[in-house]
Residue, then its C-alpha position, 0 to 999 in steps of 0.5 A: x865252647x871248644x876251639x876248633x883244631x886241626x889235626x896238625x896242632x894236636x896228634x893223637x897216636x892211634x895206639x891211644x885210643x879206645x874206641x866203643x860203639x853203640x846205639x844213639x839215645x833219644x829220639x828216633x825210632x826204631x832205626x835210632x835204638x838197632x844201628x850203632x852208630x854212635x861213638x865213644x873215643x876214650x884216649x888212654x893215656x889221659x883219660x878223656x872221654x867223648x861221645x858223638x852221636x849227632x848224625x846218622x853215620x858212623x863214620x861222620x859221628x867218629x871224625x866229630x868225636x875226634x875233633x872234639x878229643x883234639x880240642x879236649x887235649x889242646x885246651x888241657x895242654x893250655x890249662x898245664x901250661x898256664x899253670x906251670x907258668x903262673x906257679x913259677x911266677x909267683x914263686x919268682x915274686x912272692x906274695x907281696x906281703x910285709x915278710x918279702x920284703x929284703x930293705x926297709x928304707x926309712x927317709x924321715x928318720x935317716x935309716x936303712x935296714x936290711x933284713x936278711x942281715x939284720x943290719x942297719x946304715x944311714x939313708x944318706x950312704x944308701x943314696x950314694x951307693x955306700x952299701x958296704x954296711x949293709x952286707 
């Protein structure tokens, strides 16, 4: 199921599009497999294609198809941005795996490491804001 979109949200410059029209399939008879009244819209530069062929008017069957090439590129505008979004996201907090972690910060046996530097402090200093030992 597509959104419905208006032609505002998403502009689809006339220069884009390929436009093809041809005999409807199906049921019909011999009105349906003479007139052309279906229409294929290819947009170039992204490569989608729709085919409207649900009504009887060319001109109906070419806004339909429009609209579902408006609703077509909008959902994959949203599909890039979602994954550009979710890519930068875990690229900002990792796999949350053992190897991320910077500190290994041990109460019961009184020891802080840092792992970048592969030094250690007690945890005593820790808590008190003495990092000093660690950098």
């Amino acid at each position: 199921m597509l959104p419905e979109v208006r032609e505002q949200e998403v502009h689809i410059d006339p220069k884009d599009l390929k436009e093809t029209f041809t005999t409807g399939s199906g049921p019909g008879g011999q009105h349906r497999n003479k007139t052309s009244t279906c229409v294929q819209l290819t947009h170039v530069p992204s490569g989608i294609r729709v085919r409207a062929e649900s009504d009887k008017s060319q001109k109906i069957n070419r806004e339909n198809a429009l609209m579902l090439l408006r609703a077509k590129l909008l959902q994959n505008q949203k599909q890039k941005y979602t994954k550009e979004r979710t890519k930068e996201r875990q690229s900002q907090v990792g796999s949350g795996m053992r190897g991320d972690k910077t500190r290994t910060i041990r109460v019961r046996h009184d020891t802080v490491v840092d792992h970048a530097s592969g030094k250690q402090i007690s945890y005593k200093d820790y808590s008190r804001g003495k990092l000093l030992g660690l950098k």
